[in-house]
N, C-alpha and C positions, 0 to 999 in steps of 0.2 A: 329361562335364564333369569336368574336376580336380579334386585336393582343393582348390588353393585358391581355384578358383571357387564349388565350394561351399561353401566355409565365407565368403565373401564374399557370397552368396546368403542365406547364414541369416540374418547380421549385417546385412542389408538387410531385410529379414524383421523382424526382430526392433524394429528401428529404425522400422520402417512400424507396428508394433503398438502400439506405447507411444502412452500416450493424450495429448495434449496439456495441458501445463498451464497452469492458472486467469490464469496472469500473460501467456503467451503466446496463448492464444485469445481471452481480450479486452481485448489491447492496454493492458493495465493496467503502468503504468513503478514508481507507488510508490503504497504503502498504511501510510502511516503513525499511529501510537494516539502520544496523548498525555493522559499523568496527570498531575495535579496536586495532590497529597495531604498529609494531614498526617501528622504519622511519629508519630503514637497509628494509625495504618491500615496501617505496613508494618513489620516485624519488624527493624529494623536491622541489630541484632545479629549475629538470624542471615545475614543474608546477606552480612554482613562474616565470617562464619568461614566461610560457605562458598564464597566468591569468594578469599579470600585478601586483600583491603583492610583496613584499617585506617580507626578516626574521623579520621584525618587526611586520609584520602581525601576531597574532599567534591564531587568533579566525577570522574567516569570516564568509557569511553565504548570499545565493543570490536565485534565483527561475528564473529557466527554463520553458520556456513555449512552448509546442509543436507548430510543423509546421503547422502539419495536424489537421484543426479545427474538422477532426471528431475523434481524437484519445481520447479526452475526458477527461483529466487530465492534470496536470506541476507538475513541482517537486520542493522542498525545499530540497536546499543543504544546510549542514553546517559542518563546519569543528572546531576543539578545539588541538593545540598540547600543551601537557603537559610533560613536559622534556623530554623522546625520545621514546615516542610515540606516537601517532596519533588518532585521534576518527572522524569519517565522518561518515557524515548520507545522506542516501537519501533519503526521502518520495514523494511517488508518491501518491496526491490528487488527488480527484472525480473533474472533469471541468477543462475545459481551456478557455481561453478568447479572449487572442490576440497570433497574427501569427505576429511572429519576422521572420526577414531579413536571422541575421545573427546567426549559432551555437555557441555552441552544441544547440540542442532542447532537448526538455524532451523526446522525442524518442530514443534519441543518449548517451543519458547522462550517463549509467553506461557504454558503450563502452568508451566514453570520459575519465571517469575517471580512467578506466582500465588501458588506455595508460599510467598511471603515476604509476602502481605498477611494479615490479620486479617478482610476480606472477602471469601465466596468471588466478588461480582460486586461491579464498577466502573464508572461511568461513564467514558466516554472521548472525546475531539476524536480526528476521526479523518478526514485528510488522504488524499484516492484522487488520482492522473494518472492519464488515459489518453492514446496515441494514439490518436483512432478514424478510419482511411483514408479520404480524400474517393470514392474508389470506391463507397462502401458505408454511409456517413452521408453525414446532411445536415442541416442547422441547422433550429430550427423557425420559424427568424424572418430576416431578412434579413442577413446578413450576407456579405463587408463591405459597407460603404455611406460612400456620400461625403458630406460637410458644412463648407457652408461658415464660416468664421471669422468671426465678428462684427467688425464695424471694416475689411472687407478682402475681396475677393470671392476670396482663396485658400482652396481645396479641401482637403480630406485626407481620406485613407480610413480608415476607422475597423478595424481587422480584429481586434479583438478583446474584450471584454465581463466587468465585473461583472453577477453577477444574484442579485439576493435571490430567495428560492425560496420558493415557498409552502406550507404545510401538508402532507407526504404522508407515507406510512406508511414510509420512509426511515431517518426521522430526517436529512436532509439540511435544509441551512439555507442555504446559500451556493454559488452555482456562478461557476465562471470559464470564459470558451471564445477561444478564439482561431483563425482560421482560417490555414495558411499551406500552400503548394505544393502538396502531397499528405497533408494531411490536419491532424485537428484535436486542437489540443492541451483537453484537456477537467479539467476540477478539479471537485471537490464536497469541501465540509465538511459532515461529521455529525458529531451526539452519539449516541454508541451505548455501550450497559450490557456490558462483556465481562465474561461467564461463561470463568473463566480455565480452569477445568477440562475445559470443553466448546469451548473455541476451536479454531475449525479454518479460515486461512485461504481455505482453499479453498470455505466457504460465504458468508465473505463478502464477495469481490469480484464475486465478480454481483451481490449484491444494491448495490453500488457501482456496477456498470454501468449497472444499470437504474433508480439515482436519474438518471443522466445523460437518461434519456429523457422527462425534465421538458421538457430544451430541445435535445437533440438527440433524430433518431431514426435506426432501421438504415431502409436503403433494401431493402425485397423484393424 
C-alpha cells in the first residue's frame, strides 16, 4: 500500500472512531432555553464590559460556534430588555461549520452566561425538534386520519397534532407531532431548572427524546 493510501486508511479509521453526536444520533434539529428574568437576577453591568455593549444596546443577538468540530451543533444567542426585565434565548442547532480561536464556544456558552446571573440555577422554557424517521418510529395513536367537515360531506386528512401532555418526570408540558413522507417532525415544551455550572448539552437531549415517548415510540 502507498503512502497515500495509507494515510487515507487512517483518516477513515479515525472518522469511523469518533462517536456520534447527541444532535445527530437522535435526530434532534434544535434545543432551545428561554429566560425570562428580572435584571435584580442578571449582572448587566458586567456583561456589557465584557461583551463590549453599551446601555444603549438593548436588543442583540450573535451565534457561537463550537470548538470541537465533532460536537455537532452552534448556538443562537439573543437577548431583548424590556424595562426591568430581561428575555435570552439560547438555541442549540443540529451542525457546526467552523472552529473559532477565541470563546465562549457553543460548548461553553450556557456556563458563560451563567457567570452573568446572581443565581447559580434558573428555570427555563425549553423548546426540543426532532426528526424521528418513519423507518424506525411510530405514532402511539393513529395518525393521519380522515374527517369529515360539518355542513359538507368533504374529507381532509388530518396529519399533524396539538397534545397536552400529562404529568411525567420530564418536566414536559406540551407536545406537537406531525407525520410527513419519511418521517416525523416531533416538538415537546418543558420547564426545566438549569444548573448553569453543571450544564452540559449532551445530557439533556435524550432526556428530550425520551419525553417524546409519551406519544411517539422507537420501533424494535
Amino acid at each position: 500500500m502507498d503512502h497515500k493510501k495509507q494515510k487515507a486508511a487512517r483518516n477513515a479509521l479515525k472518522v469511523s472512531r469518533r462517536p456520534p453526536n447527541v444532535f445527530a444520533s437522535l435526530n434532534c434539529e434544535v434545543a432551545s432555553y428561554e429566560f425570562d428574568i428580572g435584571l435584580d437576577v442578571f449582572d448587566l453591568d458586567k456583561f456589557y464590559k465584557e461583551t463590549g455593549l453599551s446601555a444603549v444596546h438593548r436588543n442583540w443577538s450573535t451565534v457561537f460556534y463550537a470548538h470541537d468540530p465533532t460536537s455537532g451543533y452552534h448556538v443562537h444567542f439573543n437577548g431583548r430588555i424590556t424595562g426591568k426585565r430581561i428575555e435570552l434565548t439560547v438555541a442549540y442547532h443540529a451542525h457546526s461549520a467552523t472552529r473559532p480561536k477565541k470563546g465562549p464556544f457553543a460548548e461553553t456558552v450556557m456556563e458563560w452566561l451563567g457567570s452573568f446571573f446572581r443565581k447559580p440555577t434558573v428555570r427555563s422554557w425549553v423548546n426540543a425538534r426532532f426528526s424521528k424517521p418513519l423507518a424506525t418510529w411510530r405514532s402511539r395513536f393513529n395518525l393521519p386520519f380522515k374527517v369529515t367537515m360539518t355542513g359538507s360531506n368533504a374529507e381532509v386528512v388530518i396529519d399533524g397534532i396539538s397534545l397536552d401532555l400529562p404529568k411525567n418526570p420530564y418536566g414536559a408540558l406540551h407536545g406537537w407531532l406531525t407525520k410527513y413522507a419519511k418521517n416525523f417532525m416531533a416538538m415537546v415544551l418543558l420547564t426545566r431548572p438549569i444548573v448553569f455550572a453543571k450544564f452540559k448539552i449532551e445530557d439533556e437531549v435524550p432526556l428530550y427524546s425520551e419525553a417524546l415517548n409519551i406519544f411517539l415510540e422507537e420501533v424494535k
